[in-house]
mmCIF file of the N, C-alpha and C atoms, coordinates in Angstrom:
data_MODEL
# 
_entry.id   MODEL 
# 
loop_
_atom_site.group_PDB 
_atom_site.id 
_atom_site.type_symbol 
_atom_site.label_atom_id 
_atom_site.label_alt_id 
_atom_site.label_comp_id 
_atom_site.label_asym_id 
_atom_site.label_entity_id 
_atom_site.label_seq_id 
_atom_site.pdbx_PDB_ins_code 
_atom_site.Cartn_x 
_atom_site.Cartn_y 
_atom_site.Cartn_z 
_atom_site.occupancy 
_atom_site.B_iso_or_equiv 
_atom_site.pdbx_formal_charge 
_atom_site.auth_seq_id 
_atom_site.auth_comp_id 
_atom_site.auth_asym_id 
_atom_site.auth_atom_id 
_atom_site.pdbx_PDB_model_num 
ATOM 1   N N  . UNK A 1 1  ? 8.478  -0.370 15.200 1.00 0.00 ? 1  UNK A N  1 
ATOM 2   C CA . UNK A 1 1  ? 8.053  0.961  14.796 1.00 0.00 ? 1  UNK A CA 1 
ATOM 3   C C  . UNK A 1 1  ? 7.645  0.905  13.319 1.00 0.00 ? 1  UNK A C  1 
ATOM 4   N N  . UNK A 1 2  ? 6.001  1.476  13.278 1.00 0.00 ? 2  UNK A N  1 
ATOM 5   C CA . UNK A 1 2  ? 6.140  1.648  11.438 1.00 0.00 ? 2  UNK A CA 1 
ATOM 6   C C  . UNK A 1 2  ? 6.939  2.545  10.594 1.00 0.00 ? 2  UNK A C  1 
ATOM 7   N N  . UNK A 1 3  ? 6.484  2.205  9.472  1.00 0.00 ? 3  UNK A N  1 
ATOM 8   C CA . UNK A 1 3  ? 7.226  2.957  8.233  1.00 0.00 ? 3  UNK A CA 1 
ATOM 9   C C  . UNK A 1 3  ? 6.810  4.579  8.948  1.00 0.00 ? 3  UNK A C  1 
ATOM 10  N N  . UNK A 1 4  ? 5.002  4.751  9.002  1.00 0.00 ? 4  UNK A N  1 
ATOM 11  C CA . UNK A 1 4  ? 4.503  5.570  9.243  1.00 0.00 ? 4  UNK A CA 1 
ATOM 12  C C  . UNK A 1 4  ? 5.254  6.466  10.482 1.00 0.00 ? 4  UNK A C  1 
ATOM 13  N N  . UNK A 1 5  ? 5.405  6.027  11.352 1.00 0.00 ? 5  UNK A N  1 
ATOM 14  C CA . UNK A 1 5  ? 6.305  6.227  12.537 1.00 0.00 ? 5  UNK A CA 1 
ATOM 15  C C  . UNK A 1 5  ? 7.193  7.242  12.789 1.00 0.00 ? 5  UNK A C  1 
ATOM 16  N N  . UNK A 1 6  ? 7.665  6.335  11.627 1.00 0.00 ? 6  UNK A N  1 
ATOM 17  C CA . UNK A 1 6  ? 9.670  6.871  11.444 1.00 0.00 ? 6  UNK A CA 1 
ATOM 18  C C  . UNK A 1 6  ? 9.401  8.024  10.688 1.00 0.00 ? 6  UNK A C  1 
ATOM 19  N N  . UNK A 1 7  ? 8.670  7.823  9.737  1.00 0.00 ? 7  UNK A N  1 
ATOM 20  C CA . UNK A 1 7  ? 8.449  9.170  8.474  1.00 0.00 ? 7  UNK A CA 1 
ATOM 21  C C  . UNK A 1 7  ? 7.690  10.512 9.243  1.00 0.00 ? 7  UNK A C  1 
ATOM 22  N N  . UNK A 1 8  ? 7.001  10.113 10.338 1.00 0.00 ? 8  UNK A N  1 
ATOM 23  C CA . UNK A 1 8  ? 6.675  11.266 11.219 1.00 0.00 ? 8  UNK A CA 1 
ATOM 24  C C  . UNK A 1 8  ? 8.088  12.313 12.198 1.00 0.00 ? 8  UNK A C  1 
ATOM 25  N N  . UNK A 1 9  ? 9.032  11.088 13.176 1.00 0.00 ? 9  UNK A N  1 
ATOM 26  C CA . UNK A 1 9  ? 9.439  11.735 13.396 1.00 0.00 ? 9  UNK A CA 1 
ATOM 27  C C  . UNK A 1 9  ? 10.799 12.312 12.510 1.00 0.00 ? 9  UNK A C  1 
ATOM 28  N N  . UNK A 1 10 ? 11.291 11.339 11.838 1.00 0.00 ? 10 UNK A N  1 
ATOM 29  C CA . UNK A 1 10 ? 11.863 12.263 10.665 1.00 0.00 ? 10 UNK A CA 1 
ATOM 30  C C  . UNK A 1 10 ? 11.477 13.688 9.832  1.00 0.00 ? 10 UNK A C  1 
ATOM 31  N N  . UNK A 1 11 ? 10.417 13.863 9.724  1.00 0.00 ? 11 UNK A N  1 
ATOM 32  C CA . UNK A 1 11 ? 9.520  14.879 9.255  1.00 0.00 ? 11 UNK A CA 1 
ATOM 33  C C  . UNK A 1 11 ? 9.837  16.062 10.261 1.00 0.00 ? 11 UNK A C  1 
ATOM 34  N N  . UNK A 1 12 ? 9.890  15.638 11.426 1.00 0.00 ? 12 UNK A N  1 
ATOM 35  C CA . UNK A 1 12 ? 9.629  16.333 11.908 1.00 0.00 ? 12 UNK A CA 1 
ATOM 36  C C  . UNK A 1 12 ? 11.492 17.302 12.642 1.00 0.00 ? 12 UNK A C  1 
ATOM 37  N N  . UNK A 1 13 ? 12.513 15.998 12.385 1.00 0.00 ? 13 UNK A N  1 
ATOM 38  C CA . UNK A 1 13 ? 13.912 16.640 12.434 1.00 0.00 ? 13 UNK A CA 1 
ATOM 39  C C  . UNK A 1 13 ? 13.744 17.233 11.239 1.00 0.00 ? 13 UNK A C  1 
ATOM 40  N N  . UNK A 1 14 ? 13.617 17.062 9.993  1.00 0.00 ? 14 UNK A N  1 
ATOM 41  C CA . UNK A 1 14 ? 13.649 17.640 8.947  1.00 0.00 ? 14 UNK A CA 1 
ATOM 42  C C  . UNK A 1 14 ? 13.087 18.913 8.965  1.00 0.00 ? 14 UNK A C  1 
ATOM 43  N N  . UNK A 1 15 ? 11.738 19.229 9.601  1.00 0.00 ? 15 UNK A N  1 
ATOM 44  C CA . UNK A 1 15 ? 11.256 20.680 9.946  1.00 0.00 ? 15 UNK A CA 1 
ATOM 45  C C  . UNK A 1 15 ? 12.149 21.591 10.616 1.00 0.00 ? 15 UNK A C  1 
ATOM 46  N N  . UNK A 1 16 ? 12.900 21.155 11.593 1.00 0.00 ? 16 UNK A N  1 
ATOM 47  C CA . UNK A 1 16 ? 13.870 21.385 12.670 1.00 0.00 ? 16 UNK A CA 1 
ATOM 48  C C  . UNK A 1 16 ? 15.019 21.960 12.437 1.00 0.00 ? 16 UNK A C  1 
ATOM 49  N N  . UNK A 1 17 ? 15.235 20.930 11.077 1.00 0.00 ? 17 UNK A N  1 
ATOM 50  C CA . UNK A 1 17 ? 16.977 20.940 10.991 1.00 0.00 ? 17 UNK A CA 1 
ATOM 51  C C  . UNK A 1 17 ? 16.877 21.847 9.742  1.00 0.00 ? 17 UNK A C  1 
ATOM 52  N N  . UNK A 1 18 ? 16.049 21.974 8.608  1.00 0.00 ? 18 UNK A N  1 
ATOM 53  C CA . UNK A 1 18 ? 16.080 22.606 7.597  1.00 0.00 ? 18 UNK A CA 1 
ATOM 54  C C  . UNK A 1 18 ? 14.756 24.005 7.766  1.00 0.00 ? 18 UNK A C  1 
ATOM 55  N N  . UNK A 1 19 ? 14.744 23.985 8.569  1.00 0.00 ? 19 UNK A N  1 
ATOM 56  C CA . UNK A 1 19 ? 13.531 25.572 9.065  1.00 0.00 ? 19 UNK A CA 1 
ATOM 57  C C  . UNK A 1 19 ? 12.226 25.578 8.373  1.00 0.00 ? 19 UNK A C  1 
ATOM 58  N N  . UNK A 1 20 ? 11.983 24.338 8.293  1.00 0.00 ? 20 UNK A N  1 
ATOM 59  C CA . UNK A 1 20 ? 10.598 24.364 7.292  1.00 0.00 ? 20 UNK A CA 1 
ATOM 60  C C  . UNK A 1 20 ? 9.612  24.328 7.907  1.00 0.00 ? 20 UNK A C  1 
ATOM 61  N N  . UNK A 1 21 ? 8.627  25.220 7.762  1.00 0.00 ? 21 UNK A N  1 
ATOM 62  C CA . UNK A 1 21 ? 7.515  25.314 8.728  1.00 0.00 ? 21 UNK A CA 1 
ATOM 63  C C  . UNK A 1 21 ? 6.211  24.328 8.692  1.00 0.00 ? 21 UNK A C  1 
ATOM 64  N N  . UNK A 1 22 ? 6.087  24.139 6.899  1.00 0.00 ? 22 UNK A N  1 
ATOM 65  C CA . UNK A 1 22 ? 4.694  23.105 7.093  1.00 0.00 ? 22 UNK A CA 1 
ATOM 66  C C  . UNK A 1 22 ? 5.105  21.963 6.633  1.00 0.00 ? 22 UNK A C  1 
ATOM 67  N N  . UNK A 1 23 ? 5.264  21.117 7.650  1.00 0.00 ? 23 UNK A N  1 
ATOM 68  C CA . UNK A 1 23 ? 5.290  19.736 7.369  1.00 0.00 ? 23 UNK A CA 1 
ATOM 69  C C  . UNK A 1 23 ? 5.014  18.708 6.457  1.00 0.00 ? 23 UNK A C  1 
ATOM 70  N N  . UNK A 1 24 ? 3.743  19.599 6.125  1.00 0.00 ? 24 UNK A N  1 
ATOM 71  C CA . UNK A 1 24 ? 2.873  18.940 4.895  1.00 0.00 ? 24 UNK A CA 1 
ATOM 72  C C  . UNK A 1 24 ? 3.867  18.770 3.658  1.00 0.00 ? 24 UNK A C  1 
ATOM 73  N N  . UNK A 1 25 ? 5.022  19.886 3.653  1.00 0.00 ? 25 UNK A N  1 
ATOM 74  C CA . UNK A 1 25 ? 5.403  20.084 2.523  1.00 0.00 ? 25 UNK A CA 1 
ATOM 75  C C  . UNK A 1 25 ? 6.784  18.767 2.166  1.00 0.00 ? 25 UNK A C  1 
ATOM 76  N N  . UNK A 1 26 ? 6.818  18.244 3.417  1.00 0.00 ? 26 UNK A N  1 
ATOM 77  C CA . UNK A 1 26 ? 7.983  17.518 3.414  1.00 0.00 ? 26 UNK A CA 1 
ATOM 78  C C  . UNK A 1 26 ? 7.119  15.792 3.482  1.00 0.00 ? 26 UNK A C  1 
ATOM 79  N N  . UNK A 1 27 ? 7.346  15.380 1.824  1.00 0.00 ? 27 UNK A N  1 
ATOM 80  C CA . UNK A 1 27 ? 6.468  14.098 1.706  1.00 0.00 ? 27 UNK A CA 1 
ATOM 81  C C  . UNK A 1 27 ? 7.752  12.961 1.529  1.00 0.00 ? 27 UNK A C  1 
ATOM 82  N N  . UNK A 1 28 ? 7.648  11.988 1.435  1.00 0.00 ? 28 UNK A N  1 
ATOM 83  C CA . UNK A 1 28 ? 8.639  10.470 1.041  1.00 0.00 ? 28 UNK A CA 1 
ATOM 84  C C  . UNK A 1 28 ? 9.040  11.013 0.091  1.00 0.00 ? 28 UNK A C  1 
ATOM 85  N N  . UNK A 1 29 ? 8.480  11.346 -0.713 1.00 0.00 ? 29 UNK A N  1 
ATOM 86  C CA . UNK A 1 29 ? 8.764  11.364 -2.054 1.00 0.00 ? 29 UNK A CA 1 
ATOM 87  C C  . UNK A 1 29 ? 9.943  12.410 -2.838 1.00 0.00 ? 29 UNK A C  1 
ATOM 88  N N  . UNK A 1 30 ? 10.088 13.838 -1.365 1.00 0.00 ? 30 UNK A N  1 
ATOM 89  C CA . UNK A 1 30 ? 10.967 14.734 -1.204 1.00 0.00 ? 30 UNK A CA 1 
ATOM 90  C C  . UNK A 1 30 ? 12.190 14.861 -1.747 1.00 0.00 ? 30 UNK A C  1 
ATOM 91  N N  . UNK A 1 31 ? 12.744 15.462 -2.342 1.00 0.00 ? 31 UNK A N  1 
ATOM 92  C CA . UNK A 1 31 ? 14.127 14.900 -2.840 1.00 0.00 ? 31 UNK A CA 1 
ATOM 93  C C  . UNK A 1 31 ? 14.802 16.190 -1.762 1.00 0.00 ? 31 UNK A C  1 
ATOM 94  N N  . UNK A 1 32 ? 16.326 15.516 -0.958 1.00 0.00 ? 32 UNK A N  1 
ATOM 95  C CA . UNK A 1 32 ? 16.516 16.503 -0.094 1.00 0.00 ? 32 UNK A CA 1 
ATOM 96  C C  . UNK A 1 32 ? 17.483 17.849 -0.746 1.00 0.00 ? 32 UNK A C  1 
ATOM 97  N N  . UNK A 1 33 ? 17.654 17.226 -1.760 1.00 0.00 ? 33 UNK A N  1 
ATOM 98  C CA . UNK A 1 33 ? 18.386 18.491 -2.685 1.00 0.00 ? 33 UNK A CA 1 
ATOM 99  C C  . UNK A 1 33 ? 17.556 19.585 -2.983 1.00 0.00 ? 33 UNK A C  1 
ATOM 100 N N  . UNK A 1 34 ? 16.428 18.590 -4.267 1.00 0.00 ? 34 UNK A N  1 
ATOM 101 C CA . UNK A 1 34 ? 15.697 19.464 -5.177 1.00 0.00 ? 34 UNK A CA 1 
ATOM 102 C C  . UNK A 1 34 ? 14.467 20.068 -4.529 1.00 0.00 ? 34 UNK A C  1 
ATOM 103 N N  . UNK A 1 35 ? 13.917 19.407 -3.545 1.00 0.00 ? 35 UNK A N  1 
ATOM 104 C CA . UNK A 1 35 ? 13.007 20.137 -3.158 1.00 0.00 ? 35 UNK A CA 1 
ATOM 105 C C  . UNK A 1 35 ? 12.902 20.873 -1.449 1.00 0.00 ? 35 UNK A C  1 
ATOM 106 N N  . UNK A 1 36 ? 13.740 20.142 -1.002 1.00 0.00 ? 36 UNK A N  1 
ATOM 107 C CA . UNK A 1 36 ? 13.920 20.496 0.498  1.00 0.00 ? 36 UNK A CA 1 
ATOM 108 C C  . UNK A 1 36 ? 15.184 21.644 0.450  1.00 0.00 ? 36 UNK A C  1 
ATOM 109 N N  . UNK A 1 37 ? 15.861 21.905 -1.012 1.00 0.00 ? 37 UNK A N  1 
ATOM 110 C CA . UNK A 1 37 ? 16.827 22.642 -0.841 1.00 0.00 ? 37 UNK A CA 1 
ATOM 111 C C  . UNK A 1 37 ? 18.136 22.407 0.084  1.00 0.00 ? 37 UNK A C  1 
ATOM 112 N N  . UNK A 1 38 ? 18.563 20.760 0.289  1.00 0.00 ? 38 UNK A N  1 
ATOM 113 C CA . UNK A 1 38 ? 19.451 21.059 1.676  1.00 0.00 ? 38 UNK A CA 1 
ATOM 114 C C  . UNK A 1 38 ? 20.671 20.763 0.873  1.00 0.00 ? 38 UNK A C  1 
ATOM 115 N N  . UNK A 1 39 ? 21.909 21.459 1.409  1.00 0.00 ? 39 UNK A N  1 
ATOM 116 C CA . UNK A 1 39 ? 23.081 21.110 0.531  1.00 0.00 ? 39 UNK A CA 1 
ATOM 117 C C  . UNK A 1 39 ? 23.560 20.007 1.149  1.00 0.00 ? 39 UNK A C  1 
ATOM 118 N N  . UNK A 1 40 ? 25.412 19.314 1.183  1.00 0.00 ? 40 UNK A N  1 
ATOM 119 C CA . UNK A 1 40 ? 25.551 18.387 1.884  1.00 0.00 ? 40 UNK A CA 1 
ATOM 120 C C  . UNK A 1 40 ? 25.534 18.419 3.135  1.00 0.00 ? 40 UNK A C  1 
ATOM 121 N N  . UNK A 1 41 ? 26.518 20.049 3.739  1.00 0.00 ? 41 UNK A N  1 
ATOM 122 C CA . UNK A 1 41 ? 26.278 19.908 5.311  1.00 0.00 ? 41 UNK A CA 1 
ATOM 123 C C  . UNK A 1 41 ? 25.106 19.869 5.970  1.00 0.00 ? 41 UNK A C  1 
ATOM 124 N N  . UNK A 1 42 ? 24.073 20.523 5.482  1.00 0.00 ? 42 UNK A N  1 
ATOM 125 C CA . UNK A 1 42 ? 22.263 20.055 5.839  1.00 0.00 ? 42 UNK A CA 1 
ATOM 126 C C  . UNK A 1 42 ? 21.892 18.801 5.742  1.00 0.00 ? 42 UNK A C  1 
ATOM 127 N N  . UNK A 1 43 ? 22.597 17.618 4.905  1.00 0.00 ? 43 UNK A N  1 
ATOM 128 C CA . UNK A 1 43 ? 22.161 16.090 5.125  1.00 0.00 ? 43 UNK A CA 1 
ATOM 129 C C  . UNK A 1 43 ? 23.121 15.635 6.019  1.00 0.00 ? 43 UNK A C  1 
ATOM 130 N N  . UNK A 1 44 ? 24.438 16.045 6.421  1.00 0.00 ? 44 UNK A N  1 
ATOM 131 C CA . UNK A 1 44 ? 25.357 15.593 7.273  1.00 0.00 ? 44 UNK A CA 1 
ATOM 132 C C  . UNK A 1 44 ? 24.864 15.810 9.024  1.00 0.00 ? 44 UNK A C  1 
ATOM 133 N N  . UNK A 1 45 ? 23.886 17.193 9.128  1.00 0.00 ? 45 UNK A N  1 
ATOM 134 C CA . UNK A 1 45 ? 23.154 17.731 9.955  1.00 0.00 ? 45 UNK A CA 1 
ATOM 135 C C  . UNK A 1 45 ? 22.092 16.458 10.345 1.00 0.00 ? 45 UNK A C  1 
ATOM 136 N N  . UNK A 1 46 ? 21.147 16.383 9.193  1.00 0.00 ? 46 UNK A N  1 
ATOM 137 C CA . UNK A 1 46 ? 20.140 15.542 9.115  1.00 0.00 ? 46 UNK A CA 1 
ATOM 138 C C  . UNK A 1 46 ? 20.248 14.459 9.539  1.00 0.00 ? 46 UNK A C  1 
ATOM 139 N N  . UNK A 1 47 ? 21.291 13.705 9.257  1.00 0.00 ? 47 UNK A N  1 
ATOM 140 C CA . UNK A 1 47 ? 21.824 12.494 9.580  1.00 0.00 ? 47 UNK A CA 1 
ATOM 141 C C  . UNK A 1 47 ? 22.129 12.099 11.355 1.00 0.00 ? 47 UNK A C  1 
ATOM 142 N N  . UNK A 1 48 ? 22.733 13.456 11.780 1.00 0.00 ? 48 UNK A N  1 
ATOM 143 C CA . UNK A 1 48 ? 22.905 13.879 13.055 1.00 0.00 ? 48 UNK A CA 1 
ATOM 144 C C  . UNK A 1 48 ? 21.870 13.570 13.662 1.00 0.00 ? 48 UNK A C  1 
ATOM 145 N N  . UNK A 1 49 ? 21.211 14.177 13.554 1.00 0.00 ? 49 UNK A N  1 
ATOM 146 C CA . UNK A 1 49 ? 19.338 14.283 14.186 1.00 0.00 ? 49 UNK A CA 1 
ATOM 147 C C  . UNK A 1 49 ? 18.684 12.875 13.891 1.00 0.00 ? 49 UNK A C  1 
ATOM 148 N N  . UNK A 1 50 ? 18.863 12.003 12.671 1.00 0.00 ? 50 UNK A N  1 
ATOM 149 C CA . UNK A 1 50 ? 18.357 10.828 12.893 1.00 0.00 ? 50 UNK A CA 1 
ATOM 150 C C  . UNK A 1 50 ? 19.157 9.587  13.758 1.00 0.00 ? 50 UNK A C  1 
ATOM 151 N N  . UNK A 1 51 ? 20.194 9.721  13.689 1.00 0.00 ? 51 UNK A N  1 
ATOM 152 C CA . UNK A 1 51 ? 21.262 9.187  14.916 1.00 0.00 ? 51 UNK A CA 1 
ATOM 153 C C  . UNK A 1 51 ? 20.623 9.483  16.145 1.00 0.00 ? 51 UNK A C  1 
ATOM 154 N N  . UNK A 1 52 ? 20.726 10.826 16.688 1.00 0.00 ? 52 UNK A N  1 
ATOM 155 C CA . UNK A 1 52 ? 20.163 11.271 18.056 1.00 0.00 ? 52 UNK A CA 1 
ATOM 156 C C  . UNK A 1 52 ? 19.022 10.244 18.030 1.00 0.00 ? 52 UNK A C  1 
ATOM 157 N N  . UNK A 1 53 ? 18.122 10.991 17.331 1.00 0.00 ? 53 UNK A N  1 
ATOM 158 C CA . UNK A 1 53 ? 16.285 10.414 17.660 1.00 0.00 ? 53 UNK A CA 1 
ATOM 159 C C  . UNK A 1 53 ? 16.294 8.873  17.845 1.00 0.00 ? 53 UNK A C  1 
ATOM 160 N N  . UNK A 1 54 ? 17.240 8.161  17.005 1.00 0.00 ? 54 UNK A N  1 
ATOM 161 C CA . UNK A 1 54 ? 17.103 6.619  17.071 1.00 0.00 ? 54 UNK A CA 1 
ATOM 162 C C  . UNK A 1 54 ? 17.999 6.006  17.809 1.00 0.00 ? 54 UNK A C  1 
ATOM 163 N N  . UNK A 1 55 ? 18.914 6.859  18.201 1.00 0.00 ? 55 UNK A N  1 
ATOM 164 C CA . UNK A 1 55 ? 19.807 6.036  18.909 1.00 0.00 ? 55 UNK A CA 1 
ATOM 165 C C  . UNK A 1 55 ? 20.861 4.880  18.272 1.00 0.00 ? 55 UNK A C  1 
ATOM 166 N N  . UNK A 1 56 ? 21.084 5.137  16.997 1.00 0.00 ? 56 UNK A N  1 
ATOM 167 C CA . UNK A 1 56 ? 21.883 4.488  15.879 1.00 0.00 ? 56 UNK A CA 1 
ATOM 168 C C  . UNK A 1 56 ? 22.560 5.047  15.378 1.00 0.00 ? 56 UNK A C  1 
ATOM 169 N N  . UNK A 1 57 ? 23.715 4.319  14.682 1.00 0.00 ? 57 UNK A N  1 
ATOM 170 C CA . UNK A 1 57 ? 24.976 5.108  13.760 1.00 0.00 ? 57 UNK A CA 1 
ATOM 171 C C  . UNK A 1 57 ? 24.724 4.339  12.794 1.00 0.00 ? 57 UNK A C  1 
ATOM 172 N N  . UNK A 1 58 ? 24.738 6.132  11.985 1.00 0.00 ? 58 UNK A N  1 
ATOM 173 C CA . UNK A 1 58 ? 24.615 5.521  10.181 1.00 0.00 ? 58 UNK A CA 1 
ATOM 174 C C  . UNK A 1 58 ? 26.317 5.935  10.168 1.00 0.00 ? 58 UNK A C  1 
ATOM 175 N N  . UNK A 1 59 ? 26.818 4.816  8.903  1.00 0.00 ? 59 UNK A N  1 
ATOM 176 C CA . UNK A 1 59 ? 28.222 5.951  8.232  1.00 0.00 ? 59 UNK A CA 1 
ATOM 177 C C  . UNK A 1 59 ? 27.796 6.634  7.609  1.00 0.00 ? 59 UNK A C  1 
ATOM 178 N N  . UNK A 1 60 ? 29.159 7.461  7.632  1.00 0.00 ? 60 UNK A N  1 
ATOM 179 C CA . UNK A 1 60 ? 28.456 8.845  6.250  1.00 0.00 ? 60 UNK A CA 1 
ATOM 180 C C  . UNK A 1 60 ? 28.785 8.760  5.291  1.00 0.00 ? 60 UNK A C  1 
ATOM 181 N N  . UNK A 1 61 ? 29.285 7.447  4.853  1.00 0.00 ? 61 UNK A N  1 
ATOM 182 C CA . UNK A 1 61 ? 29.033 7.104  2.890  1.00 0.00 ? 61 UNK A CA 1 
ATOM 183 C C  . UNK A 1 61 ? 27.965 6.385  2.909  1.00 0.00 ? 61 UNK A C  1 
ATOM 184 N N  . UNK A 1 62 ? 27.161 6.191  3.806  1.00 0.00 ? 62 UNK A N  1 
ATOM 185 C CA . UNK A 1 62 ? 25.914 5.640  3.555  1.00 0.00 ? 62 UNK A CA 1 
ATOM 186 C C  . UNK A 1 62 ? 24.906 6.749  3.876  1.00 0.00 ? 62 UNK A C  1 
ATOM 187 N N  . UNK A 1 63 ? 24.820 7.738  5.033  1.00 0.00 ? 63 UNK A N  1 
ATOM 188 C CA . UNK A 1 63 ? 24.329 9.371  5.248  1.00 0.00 ? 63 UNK A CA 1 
ATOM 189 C C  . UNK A 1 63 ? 24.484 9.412  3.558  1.00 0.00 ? 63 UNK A C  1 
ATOM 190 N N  . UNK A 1 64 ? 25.666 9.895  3.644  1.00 0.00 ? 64 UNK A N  1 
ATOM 191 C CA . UNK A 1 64 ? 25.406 10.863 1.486  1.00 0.00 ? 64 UNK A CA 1 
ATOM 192 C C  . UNK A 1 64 ? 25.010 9.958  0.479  1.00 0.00 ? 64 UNK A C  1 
ATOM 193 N N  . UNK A 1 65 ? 24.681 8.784  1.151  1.00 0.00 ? 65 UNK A N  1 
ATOM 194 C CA . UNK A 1 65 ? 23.796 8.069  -0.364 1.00 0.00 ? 65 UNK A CA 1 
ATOM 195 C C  . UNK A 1 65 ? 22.127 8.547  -0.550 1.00 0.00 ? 65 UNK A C  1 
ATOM 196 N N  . UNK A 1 66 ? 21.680 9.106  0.609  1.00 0.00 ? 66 UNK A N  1 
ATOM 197 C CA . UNK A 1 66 ? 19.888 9.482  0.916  1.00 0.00 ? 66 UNK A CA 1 
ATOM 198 C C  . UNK A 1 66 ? 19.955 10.661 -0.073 1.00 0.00 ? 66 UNK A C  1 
ATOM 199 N N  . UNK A 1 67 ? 19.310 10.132 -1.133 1.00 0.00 ? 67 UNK A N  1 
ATOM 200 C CA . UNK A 1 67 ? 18.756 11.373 -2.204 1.00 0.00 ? 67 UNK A CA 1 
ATOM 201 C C  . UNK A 1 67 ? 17.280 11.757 -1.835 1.00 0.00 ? 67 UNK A C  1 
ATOM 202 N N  . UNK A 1 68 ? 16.109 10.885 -1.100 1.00 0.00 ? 68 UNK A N  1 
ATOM 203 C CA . UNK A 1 68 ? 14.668 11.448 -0.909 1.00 0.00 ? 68 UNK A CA 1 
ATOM 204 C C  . UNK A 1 68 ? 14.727 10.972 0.779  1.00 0.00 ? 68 UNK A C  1 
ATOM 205 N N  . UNK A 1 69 ? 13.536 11.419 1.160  1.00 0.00 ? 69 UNK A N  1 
ATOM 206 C CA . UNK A 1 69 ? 13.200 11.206 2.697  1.00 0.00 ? 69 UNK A CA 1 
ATOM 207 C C  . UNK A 1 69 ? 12.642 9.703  2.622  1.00 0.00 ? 69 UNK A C  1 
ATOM 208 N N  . UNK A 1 70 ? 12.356 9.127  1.729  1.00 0.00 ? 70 UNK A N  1 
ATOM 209 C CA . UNK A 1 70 ? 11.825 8.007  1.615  1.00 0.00 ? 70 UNK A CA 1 
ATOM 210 C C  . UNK A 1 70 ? 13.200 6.974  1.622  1.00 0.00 ? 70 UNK A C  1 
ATOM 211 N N  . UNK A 1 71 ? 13.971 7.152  1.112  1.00 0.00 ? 71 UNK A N  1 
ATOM 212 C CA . UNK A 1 71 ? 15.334 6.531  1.239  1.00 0.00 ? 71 UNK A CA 1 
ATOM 213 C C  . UNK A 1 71 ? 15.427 6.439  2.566  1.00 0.00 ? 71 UNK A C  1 
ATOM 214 N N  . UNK A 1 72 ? 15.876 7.673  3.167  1.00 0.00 ? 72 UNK A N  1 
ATOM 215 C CA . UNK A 1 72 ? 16.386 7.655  5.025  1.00 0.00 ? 72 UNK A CA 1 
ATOM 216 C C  . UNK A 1 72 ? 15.093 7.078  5.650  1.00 0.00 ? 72 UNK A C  1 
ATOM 217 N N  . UNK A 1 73 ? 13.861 6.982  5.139  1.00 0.00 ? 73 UNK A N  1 
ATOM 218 C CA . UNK A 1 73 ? 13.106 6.195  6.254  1.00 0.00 ? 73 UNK A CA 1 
ATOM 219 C C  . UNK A 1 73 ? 12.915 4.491  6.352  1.00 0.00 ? 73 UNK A C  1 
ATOM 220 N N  . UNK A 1 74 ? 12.857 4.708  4.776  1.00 0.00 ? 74 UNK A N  1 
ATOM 221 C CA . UNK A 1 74 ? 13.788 2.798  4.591  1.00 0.00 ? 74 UNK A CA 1 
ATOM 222 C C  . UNK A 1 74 ? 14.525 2.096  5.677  1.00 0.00 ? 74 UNK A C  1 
ATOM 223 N N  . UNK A 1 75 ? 15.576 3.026  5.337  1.00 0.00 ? 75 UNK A N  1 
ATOM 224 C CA . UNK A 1 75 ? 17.137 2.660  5.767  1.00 0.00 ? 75 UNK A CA 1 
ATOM 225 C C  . UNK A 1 75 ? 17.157 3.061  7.445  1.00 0.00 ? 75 UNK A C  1 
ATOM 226 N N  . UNK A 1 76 ? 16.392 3.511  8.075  1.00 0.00 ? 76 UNK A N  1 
ATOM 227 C CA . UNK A 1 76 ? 16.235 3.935  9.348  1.00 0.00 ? 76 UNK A CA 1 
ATOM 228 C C  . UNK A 1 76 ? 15.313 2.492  9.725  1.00 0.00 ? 76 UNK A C  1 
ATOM 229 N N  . UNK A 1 77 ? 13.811 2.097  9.132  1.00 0.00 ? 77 UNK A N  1 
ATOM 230 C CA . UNK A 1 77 ? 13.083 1.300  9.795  1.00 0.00 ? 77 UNK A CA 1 
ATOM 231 C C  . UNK A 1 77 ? 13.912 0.003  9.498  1.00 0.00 ? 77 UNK A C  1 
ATOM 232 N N  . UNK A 1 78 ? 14.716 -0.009 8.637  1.00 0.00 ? 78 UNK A N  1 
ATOM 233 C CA . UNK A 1 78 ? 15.615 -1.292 8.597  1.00 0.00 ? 78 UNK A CA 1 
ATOM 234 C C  . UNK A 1 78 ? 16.647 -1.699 9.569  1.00 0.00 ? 78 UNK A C  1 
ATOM 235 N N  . UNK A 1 79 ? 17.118 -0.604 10.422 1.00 0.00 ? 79 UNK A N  1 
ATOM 236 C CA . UNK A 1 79 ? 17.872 -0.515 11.282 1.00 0.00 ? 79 UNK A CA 1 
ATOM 237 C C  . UNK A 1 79 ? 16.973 -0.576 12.814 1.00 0.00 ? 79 UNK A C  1 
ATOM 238 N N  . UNK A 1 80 ? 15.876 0.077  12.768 1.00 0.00 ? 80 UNK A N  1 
ATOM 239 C CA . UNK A 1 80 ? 14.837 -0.310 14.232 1.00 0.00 ? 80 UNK A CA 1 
ATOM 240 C C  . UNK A 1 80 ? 14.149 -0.592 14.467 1.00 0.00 ? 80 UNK A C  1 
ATOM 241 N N  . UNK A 1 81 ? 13.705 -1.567 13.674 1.00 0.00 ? 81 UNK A N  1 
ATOM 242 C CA . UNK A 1 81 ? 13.099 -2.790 13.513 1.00 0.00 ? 81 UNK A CA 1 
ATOM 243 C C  . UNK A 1 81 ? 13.467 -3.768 13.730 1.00 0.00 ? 81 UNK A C  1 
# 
């Protein structure tokens, strides 16, 4: 699976899980605090949803290390790949 791939359907739990309507707005570069607004239980959520979609377990001292969406898509294509 590409980088491209993963950053789609992540994008797209991220629309899901944090109620964001245009996609567009949610880039790699995202920080999930500062710009996606999510507190911790919204990345503990997030984390949820990328587990489901991939079928993998992250821990969650490694979940609360993802400060941008570009981090979790790293660390996701490193795992399903």
């Amino acid at each position: 699976m590409t980088k491209e791939e993963v950053f789609e359907k992540v994008r797209h739990i991220i629309s899901e899980k944090l109620a964001i309507d245009d996609l567009d707005s949610i880039k790699l570069e995202s920080s999930f605090v500062n710009d996606l607004r999510a507190d911790s239980m919204d990345i503990l959520d997030l984390v949820n949803g990328f587990e489901e979609e991939f079928d993998i377990s992250i821990p969650d001292e490694k979940g609360r290390t993802f400060e941008t969406v570009e981090q979790a898509v790293d660390y996701l294509c490193s795992l399903v790949n």
